[in-house]
N, CA, C and O atoms as a MOPAC input file, in Angstrom:
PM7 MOZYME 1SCF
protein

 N      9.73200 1   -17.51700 1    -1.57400 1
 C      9.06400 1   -16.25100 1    -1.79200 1
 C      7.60900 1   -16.51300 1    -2.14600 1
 O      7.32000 1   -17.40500 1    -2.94400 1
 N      6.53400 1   -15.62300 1    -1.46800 1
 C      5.48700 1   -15.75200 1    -1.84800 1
 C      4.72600 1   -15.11500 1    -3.00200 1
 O      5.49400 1   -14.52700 1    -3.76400 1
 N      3.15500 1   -15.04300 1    -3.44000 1
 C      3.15000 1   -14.80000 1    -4.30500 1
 C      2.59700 1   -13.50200 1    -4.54700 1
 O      1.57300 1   -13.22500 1    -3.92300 1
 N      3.05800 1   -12.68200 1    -5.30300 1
 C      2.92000 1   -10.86900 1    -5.39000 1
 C      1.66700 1   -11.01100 1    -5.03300 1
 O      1.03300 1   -12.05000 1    -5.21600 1
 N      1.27800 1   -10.12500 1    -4.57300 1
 C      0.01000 1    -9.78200 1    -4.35000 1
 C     -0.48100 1    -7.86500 1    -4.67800 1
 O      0.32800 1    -6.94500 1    -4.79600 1
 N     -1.55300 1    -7.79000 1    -4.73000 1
 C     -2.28400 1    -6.34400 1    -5.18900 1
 C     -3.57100 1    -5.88900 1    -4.52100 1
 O     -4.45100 1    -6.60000 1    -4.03500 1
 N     -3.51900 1    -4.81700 1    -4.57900 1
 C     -5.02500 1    -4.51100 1    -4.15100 1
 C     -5.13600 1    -3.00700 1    -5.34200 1
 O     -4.24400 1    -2.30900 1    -5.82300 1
 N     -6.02900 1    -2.98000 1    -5.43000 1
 C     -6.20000 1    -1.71000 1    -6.30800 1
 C     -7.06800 1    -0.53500 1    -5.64300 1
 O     -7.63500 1    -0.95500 1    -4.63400 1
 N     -7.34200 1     0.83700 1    -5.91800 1
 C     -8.00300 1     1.67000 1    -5.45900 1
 C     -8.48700 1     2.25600 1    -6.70000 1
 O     -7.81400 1     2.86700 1    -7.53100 1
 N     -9.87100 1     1.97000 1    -6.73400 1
 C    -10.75400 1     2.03300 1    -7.71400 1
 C    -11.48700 1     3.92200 1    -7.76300 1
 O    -12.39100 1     4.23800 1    -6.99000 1
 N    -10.91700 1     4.88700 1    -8.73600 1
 C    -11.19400 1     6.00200 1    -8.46000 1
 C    -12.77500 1     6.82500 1    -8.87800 1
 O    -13.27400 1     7.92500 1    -8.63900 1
 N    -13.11600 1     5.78200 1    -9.50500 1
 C    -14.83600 1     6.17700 1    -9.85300 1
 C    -15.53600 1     5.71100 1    -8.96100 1
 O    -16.69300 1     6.10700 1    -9.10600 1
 N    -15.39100 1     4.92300 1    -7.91600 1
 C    -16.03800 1     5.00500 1    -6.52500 1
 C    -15.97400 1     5.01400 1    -5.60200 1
 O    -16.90700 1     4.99700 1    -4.80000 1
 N    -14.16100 1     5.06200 1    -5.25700 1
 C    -13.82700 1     5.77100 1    -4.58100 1
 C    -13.77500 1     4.42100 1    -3.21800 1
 O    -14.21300 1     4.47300 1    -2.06900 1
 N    -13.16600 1     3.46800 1    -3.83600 1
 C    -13.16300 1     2.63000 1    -2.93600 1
 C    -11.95500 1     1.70700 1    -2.83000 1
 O    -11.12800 1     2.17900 1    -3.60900 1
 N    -11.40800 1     0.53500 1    -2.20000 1
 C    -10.32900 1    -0.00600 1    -2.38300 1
 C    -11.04200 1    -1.49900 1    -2.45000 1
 O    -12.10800 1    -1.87800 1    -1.96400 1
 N    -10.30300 1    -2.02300 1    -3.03500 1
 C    -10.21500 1    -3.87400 1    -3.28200 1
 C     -8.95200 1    -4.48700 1    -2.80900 1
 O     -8.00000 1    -3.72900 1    -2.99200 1
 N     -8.70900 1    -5.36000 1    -2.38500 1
 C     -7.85200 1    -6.01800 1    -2.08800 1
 C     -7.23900 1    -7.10300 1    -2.39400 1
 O     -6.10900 1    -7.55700 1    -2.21100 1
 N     -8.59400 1    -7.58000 1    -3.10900 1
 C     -7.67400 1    -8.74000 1    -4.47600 1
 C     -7.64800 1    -8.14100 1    -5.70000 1
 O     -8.71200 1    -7.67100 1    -6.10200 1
 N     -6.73100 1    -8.05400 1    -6.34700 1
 C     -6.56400 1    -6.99600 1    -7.69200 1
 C     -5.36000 1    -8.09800 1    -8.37100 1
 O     -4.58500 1    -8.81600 1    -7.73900 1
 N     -5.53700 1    -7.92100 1   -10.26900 1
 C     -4.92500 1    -8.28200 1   -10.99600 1
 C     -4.62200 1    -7.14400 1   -12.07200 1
 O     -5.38500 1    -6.27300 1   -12.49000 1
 N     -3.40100 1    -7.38000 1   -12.37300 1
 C     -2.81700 1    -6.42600 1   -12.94900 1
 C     -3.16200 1    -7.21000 1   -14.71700 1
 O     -2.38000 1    -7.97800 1   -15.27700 1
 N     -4.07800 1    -6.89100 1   -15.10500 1
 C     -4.30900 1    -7.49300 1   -16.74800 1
 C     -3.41400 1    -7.41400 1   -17.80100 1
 O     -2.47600 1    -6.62400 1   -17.69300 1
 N     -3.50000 1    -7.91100 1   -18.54000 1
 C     -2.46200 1    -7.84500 1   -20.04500 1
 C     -2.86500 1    -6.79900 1   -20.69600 1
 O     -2.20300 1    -6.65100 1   -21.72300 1
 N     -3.50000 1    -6.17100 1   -20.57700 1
 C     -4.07200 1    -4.86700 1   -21.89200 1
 C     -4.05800 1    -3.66600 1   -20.81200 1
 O     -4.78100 1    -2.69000 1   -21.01300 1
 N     -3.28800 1    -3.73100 1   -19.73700 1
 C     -2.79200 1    -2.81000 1   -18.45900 1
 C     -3.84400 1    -2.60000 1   -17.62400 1
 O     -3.59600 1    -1.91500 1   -16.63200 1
 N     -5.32400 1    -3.14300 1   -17.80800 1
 C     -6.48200 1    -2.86700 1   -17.04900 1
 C     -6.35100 1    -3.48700 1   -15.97800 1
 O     -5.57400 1    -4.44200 1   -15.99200 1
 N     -7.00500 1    -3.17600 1   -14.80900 1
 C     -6.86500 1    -3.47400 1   -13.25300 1
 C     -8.41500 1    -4.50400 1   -13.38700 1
 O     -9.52600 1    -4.35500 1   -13.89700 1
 N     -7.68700 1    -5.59700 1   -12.59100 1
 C     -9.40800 1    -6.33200 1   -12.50400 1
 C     -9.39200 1    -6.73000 1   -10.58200 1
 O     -8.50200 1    -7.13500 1    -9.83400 1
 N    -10.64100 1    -6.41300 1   -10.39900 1
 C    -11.03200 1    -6.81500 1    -9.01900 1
 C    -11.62600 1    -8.04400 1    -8.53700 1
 O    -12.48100 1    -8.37100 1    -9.36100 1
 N    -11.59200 1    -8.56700 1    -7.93900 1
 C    -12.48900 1    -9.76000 1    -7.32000 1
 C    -14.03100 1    -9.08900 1    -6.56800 1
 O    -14.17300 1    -8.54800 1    -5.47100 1
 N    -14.85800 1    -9.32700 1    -7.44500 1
 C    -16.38900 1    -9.23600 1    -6.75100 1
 C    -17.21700 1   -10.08000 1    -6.73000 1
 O    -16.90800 1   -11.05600 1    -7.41400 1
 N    -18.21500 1   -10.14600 1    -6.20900 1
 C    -18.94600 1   -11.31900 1    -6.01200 1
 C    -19.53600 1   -11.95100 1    -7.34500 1
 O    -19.86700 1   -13.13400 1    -7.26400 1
 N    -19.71000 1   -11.29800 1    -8.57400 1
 C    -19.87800 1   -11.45700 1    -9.86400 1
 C    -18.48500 1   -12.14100 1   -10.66300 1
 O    -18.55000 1   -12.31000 1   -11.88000 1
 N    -17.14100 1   -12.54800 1    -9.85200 1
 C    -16.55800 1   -13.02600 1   -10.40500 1
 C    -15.02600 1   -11.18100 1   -10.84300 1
 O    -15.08200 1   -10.09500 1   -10.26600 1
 N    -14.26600 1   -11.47200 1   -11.64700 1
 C    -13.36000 1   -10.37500 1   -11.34900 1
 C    -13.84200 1    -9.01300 1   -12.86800 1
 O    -14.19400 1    -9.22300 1   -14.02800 1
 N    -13.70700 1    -8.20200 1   -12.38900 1
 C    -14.61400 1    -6.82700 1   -12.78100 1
 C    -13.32700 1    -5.97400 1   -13.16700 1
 O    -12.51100 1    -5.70800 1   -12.28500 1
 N    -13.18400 1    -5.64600 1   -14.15700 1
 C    -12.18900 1    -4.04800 1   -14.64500 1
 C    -12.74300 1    -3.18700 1   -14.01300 1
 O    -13.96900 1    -3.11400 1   -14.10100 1
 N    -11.88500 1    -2.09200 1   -13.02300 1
 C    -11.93100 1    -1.06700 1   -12.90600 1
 C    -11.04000 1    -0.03000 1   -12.93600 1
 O     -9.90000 1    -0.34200 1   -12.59300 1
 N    -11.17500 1     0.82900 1   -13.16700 1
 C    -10.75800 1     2.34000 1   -13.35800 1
 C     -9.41000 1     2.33500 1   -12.19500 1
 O     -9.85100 1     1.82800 1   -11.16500 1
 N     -8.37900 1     2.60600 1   -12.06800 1
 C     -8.22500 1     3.03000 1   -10.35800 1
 C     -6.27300 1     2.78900 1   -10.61200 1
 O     -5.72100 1     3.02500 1   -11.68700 1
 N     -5.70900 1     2.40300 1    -9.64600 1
 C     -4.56100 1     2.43900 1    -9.23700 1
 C     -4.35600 1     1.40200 1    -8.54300 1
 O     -4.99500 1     1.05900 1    -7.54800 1
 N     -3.21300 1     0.71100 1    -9.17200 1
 C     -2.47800 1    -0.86100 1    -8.77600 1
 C     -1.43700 1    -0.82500 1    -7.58600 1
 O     -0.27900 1    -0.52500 1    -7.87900 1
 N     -1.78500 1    -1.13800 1    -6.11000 1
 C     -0.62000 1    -1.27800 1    -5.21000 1
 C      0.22300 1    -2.51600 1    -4.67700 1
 O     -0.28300 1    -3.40100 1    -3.98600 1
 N      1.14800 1    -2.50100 1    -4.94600 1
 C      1.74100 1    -3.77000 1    -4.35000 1
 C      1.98400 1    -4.46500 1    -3.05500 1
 O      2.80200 1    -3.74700 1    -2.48000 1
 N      1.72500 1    -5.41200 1    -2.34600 1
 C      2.25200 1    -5.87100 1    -1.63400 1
 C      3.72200 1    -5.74500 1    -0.83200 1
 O      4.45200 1    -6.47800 1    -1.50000 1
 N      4.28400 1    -5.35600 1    -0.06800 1
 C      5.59500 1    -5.48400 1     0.10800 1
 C      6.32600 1    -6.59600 1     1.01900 1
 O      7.46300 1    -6.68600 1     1.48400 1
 N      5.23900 1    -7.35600 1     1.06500 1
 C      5.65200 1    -8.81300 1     1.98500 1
 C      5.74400 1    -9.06000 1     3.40800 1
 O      5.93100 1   -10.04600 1     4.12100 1
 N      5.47500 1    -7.36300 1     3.63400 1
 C      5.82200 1    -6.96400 1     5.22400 1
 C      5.05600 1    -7.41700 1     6.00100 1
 O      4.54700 1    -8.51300 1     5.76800 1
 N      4.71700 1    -6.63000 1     7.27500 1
 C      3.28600 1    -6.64800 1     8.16900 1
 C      4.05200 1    -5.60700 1     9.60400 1
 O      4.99500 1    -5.65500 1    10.39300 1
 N      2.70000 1    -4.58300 1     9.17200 1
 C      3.28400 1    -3.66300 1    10.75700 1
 C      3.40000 1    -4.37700 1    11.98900 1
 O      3.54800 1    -5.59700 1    12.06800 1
 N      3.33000 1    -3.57700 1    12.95000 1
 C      2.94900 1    -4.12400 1    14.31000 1
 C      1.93600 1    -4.99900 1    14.78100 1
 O      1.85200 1    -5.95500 1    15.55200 1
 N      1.07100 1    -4.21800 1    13.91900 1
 C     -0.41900 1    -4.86200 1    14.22300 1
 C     -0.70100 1    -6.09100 1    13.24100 1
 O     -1.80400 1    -6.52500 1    12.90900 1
 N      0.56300 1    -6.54800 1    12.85500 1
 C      0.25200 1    -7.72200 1    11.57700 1
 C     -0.64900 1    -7.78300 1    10.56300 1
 O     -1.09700 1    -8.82500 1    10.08400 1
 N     -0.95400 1    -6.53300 1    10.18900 1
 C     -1.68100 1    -5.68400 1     9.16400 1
 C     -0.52800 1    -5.91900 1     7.85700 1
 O      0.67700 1    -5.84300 1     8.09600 1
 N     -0.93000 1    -6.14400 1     6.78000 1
 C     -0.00900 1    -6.28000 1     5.52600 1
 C      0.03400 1    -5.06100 1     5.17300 1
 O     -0.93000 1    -4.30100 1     5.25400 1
 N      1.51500 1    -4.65600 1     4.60900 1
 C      1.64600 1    -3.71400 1     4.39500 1
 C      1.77800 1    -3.72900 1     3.06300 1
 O      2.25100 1    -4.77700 1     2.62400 1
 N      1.32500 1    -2.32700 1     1.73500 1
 C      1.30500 1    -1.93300 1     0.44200 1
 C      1.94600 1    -0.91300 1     0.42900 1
 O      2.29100 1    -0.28300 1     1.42900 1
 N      2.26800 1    -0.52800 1    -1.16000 1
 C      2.87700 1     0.77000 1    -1.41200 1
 C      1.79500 1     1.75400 1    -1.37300 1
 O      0.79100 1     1.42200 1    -2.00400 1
 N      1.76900 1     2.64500 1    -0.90700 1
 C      0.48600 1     3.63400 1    -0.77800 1
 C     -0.11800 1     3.84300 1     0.89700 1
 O     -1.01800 1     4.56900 1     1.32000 1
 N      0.44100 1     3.25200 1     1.33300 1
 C     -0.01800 1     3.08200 1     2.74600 1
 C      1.14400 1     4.30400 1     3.55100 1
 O      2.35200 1     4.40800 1     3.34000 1
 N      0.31600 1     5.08500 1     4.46000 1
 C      0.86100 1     5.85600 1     5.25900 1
 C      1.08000 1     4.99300 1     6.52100 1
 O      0.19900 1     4.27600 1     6.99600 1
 N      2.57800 1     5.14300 1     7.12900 1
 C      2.32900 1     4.47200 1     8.29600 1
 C      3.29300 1     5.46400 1     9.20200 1
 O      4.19500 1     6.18800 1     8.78000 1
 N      2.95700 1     5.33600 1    10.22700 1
 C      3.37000 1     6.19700 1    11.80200 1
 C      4.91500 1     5.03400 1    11.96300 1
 O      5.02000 1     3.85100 1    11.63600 1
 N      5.88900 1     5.93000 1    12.56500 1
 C      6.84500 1     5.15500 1    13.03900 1
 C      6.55100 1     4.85100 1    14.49200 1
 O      5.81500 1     5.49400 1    15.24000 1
 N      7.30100 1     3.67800 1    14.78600 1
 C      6.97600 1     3.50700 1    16.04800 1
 C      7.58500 1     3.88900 1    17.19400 1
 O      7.02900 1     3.46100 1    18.20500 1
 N      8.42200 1     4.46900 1    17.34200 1
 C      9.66300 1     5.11200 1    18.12200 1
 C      9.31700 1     6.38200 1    18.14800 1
 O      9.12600 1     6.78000 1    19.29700 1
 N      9.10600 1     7.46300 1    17.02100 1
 C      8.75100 1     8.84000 1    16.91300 1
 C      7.35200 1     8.63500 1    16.14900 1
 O      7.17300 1     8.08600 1    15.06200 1
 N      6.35000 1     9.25700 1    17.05900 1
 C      5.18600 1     9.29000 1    16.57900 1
 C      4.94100 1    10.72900 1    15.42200 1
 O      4.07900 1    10.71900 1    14.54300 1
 N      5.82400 1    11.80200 1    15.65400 1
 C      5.51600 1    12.86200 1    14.62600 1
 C      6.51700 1    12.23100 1    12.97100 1
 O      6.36100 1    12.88500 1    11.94000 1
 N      7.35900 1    11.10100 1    12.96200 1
 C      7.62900 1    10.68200 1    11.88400 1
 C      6.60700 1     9.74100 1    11.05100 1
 O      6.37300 1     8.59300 1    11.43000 1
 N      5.98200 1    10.32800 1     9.83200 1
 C      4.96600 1     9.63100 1     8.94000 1
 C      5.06900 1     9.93400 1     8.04400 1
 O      5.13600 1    11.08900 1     7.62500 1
 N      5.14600 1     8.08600 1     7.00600 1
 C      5.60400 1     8.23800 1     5.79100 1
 C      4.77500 1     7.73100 1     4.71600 1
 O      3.69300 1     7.29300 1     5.10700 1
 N      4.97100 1     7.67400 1     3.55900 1
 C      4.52100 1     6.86500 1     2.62700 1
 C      5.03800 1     5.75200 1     2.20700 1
 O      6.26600 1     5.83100 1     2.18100 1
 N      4.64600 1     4.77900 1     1.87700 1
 C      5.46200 1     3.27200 1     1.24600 1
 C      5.35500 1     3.76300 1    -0.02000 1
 O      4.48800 1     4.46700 1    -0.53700 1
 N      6.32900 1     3.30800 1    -0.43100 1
 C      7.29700 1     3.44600 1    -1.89500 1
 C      7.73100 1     2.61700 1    -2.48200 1
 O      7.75900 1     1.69200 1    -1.67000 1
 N      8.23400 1     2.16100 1    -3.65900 1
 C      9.25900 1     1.23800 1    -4.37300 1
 C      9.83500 1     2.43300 1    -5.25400 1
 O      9.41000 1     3.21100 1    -6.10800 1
 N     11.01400 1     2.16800 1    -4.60000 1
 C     12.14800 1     3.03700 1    -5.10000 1
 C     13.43600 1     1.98200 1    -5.51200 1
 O     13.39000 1     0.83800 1    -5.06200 1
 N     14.46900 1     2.35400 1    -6.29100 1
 C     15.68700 1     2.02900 1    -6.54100 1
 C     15.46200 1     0.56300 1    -6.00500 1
 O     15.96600 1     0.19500 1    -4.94400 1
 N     14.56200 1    -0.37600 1    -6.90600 1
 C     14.79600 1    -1.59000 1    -6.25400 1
 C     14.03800 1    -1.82600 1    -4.84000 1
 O     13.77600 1    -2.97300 1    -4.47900 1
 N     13.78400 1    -0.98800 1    -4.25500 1
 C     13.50500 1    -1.96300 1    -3.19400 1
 C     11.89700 1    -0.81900 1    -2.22100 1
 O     11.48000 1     0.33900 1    -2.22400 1
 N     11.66900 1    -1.75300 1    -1.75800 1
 C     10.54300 1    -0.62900 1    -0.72200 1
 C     11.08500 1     0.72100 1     0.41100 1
 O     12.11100 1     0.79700 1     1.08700 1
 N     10.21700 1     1.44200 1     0.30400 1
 C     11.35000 1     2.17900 1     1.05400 1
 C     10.43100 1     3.06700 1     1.94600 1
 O      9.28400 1     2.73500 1     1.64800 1
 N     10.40200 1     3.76000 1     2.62600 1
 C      9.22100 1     4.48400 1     3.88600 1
 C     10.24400 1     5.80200 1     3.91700 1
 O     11.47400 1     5.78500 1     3.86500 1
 N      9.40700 1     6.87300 1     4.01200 1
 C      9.94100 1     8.01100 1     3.53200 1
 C      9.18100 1     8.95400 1     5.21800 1
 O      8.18000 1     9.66100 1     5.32800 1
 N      9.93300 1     8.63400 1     5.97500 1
 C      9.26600 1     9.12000 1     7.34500 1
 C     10.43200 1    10.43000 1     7.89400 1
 O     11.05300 1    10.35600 1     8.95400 1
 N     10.52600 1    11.44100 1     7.03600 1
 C     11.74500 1    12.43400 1     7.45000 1
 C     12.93700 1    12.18300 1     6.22100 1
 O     13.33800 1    12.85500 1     5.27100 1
 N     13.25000 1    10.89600 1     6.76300 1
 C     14.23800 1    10.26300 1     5.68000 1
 C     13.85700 1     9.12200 1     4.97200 1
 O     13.04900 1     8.31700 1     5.43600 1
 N     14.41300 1     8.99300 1     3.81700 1
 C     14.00400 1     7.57300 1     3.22100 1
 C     14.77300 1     6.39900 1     3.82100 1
 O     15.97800 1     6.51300 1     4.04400 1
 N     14.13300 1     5.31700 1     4.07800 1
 C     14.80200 1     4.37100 1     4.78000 1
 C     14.48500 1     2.85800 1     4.13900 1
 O     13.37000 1     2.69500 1     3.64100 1
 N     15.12100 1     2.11400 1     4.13800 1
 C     14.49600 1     1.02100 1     3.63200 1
 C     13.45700 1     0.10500 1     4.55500 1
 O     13.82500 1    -0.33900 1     5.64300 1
 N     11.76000 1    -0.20500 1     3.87500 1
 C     10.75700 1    -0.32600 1     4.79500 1
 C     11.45300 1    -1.53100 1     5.67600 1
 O     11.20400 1    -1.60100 1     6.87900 1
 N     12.35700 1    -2.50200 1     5.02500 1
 C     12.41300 1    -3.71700 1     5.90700 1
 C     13.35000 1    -3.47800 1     6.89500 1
 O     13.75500 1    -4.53400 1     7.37900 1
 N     13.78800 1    -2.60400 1     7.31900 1
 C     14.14300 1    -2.26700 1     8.83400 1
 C     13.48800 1    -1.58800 1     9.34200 1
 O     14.05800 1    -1.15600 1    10.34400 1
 N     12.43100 1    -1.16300 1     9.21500 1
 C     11.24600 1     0.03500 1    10.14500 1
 C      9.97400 1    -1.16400 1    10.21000 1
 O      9.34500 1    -1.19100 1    11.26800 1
 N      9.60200 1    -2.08400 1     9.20100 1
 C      8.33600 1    -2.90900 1     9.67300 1
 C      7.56400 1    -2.86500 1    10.86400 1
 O      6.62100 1    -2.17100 1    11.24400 1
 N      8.25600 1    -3.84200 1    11.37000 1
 C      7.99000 1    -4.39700 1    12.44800 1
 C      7.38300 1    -3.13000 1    13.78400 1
 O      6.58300 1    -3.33900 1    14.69500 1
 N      8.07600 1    -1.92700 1    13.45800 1
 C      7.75300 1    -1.08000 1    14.15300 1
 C      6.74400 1     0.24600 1    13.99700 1
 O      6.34800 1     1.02900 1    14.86000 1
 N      6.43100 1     0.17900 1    12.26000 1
 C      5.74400 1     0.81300 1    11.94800 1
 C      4.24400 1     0.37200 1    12.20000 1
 O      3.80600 1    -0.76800 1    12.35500 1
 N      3.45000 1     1.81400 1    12.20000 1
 C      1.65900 1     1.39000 1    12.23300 1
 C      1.24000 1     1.73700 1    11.16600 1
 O      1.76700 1     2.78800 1    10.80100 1
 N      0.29300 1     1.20900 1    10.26200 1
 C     -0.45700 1     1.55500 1     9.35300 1
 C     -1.46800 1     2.84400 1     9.89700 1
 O     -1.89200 1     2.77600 1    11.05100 1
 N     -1.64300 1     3.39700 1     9.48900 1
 C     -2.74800 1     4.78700 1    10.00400 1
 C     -3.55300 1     5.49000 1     8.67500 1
 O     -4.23300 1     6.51700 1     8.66100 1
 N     -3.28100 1     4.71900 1     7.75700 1
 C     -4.00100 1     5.14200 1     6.58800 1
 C     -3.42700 1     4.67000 1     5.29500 1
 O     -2.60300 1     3.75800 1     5.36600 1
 N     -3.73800 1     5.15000 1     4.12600 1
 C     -3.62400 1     5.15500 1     2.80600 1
 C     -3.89300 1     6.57600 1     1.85000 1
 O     -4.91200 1     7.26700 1     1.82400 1
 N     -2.61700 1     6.75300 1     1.08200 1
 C     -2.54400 1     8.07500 1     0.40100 1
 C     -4.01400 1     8.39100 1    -0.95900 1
 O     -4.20100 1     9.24300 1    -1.82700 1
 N     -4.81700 1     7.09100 1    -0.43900 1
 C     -5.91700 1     7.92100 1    -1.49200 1
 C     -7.23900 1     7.90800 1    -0.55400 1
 O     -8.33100 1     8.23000 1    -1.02300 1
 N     -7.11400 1     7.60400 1     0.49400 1
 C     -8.41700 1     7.49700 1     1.32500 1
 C     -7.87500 1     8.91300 1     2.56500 1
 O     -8.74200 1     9.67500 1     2.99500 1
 N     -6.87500 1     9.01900 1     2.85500 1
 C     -6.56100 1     9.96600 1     3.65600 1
 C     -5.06800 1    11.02500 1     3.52300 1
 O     -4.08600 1    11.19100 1     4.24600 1
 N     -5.44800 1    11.50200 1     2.41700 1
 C     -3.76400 1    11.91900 1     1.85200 1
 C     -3.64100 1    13.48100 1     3.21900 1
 O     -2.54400 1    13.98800 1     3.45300 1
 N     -4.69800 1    13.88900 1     3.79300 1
 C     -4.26800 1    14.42300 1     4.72900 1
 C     -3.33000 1    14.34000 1     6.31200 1
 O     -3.15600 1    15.15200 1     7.22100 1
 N     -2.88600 1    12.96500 1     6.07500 1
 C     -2.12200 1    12.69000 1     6.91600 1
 C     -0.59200 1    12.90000 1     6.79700 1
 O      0.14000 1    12.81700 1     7.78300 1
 N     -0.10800 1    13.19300 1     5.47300 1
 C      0.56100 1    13.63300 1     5.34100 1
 C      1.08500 1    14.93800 1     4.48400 1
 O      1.92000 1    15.20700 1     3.62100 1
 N     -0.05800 1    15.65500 1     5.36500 1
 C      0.30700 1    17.76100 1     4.93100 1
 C      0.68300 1    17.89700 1     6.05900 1
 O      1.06400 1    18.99900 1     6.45400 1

């Protein structure tokens, strides 16, 4: 097993990072060129996956199914395990491979109204 990984989405500027540490005093720290920086924002996990496009996949990520294009879900950690919520909840590690990334629920939460 590899090793967790994070990215955070930093909400005072409205931007995402992709190397992120989850701190001991619950603060989010980023990797910047100054070395790693606290910011404000929201911690996503890794889920070990990779869509189609061998894009890594996180919790927070909207992705298109690949079979039915009007099914689009959110990544989740639910009951243990990751899960893609595209109509039905399903567990992500049988949809992967077939899913597309098409966004993220804080950069484009209009993809799924």
């Amino acid at each position: 097993m590899g090793n967790i990984r994070f990215r955070a989405w930093d909400n005072i500027h409205n931007e995402m990072f992709f190397d992120a540490l989850h701190g001991f005093n619950g603060g989010i720290f980023v990797d910047t060129e100054d070395g790693y920086e606290e910011v404000g924002g929201i911690l996503m996990q890794y889920t070990g996956l990779k869509d189609k496009n061998n894009r890594k996949i996180f919790c927070g990520d909207i992705v298109q199914d690949g079979w039915d294009k009007d099914n689009i879900g959110e990544v989740t950690f639910e009951d243990g395990s990751f899960s893609l919520g595209i109509g039905y909840v399903e567990c992500l590690l049988v949809q992967a491979e077939d899913c597309e990334i098409i966004g993220n629920i804080h950069e484009n939460p209009e993809l799924l109204k």
